[in-house]
C-alpha positions in Angstrom: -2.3 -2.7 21.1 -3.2 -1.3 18.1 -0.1 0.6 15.9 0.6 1.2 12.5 4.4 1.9 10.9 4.8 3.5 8.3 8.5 3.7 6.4 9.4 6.2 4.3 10.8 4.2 1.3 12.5 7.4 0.2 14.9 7.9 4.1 15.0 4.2 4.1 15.2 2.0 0.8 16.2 -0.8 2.6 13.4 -1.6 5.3 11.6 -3.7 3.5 14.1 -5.9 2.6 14.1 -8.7 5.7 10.5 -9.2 3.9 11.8 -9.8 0.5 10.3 -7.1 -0.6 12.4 -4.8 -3.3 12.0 -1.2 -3.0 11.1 -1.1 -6.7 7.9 -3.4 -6.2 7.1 -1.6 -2.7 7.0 2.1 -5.0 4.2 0.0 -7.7 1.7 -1.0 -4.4 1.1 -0.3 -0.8 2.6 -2.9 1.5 1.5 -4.0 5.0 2.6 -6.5 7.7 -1.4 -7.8 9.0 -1.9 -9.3 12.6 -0.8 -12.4 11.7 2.8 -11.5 10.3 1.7 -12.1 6.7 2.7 -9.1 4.1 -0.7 -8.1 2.3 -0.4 -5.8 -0.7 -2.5 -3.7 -2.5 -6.3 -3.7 -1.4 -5.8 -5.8 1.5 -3.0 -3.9 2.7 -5.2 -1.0 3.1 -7.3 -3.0 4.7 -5.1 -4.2 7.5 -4.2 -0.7 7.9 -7.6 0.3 8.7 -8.2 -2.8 11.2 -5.3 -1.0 13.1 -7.1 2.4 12.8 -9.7 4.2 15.3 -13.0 4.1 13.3 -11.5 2.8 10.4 -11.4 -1.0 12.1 -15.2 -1.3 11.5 -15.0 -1.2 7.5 -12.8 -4.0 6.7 -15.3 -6.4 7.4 -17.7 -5.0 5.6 -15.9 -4.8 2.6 -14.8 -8.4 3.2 -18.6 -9.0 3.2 -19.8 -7.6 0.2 -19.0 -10.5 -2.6 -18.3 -7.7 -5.4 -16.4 -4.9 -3.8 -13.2 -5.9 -3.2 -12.6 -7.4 -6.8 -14.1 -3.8 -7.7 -11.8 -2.0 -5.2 -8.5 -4.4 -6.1 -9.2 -3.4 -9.7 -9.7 0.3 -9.2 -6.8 0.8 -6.4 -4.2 -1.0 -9.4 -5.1 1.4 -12.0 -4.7 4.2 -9.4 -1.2 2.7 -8.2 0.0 2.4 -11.5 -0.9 6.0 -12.5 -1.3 7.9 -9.5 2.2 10.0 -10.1 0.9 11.2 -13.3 -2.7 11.8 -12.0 -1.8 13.7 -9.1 0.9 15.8 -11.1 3.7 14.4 -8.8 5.7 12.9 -11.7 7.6 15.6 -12.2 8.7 15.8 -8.7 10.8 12.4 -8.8 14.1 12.9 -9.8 17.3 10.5 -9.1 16.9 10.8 -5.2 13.7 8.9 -5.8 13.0 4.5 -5.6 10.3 5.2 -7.7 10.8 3.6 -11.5 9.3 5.9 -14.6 8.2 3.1 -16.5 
């Protein structure tokens, strides 16, 4: 069966912790659990998210395939992770309630 979970980091700060994963690192980069147990982050992540996903299972491969693209989609998913708050205006919306860091 196919399923993806997703946690709210924000209701529940601590889920991630019987990974070893601190909230503070899971705010920087998108986190997954793949098939296989192992915790992928960033990139790869998504794309064990989308191997989960009704028509989205089919692109994972192919970005797998093609020698270039994921070094080109790691490095443009990190500078959107790192300034994604600021790009999409949401920084100003985290306030003391949030696991987020403003560093």
């Amino acid at each position: 069966t196919r399923r993806v979970m997703w946690i709210d980091l924000q209701q529940d700060p601590a889920a991630l912790s019987s990974l070893g994963i601190p909230v503070e690192q899971a705010m920087q980069r998108i986190h997954a659990v793949d098939s296989y147990g192992k915790v992928q982050v960033g990139v790869p992540a998504f794309l064990a998210v989308w191997e989960q996903l009704p028509y989205w299972w089919a692109l994972p491969p192919i970005v797998r395939s093609i020698p270039a693209l994921l070094p080109l989609a790691n490095a443009l998913y990190a500078f959107w992770a790192r300034h994604r708050l600021h790009i999409t205006g949401r920084i100003h919306d985290i306030g003391d309630r949030s696991a987020y860091s403003r560093k």
